[in-house]
N, C-alpha and C positions, 0 to 999 in steps of 0.2 A: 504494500500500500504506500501512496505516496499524500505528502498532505492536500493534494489540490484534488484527489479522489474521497478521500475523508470528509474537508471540506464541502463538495457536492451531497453527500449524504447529509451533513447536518443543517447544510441549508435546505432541502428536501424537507427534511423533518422539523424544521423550524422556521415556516417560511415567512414572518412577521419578524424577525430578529431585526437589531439594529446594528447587529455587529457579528460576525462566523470570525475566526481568523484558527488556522492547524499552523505549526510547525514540527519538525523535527522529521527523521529518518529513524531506517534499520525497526520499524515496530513499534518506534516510543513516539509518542505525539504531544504534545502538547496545546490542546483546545481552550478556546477565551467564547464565550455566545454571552450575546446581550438581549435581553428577551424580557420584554413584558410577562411571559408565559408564566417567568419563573418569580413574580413578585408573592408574595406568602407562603411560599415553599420552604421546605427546609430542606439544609445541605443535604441529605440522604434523597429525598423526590428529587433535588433538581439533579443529581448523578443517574439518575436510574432514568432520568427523562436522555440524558447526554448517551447513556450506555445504550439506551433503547433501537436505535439507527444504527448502529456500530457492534450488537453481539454477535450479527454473523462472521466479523470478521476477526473479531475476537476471539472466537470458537476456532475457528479454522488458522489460527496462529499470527496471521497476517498482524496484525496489532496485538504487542505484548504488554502495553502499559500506555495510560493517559491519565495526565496530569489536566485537571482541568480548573478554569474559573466560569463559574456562574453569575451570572451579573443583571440584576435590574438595570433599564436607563441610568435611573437617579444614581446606581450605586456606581455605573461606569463614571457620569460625569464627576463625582465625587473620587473617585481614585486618579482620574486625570488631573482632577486640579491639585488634590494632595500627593499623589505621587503613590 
């Protein structure tokens, strides 16, 4: 898997987001989605909503690990201003 394949599935699966971004190779990724979806979720739903587009390929080895950030709007413009 490459991140611009990743990427395609989670914007598929999340297609109101304001933000998708994957990085990384060799399995490991690292995902960021900014999503209305996920306003009064908690950490545990909004992973299992991320994992949800991505278990088949999880299963099948292709992706061995994802680091992810979940993010309200508010919460994205709030870490861009603070860092």
């Amino acid at each position: 898997m490459n991140p611009e394949a990743i990427k395609a599935l989670l914007v598929a699966a999340f297609p109101q987001a304001e933000a998708v971004e994957v990085t990384g190779e060799g399995g490991k990724f690292n995902v960021t989605i900014v999503s209305d979806e996920f306003t009064g979720l908690r950490p545990v739903a909004k992973q299992q909503r991320v994992y949800a587009p991505l278990n088949e390929q999880i299963a099948s080895g292709a992706i061995h690990a994802v680091t992810m950030r979940t993010l309200t709007p508010e919460e994205w413009r709030k870490a861009k201003l603070f860092g």
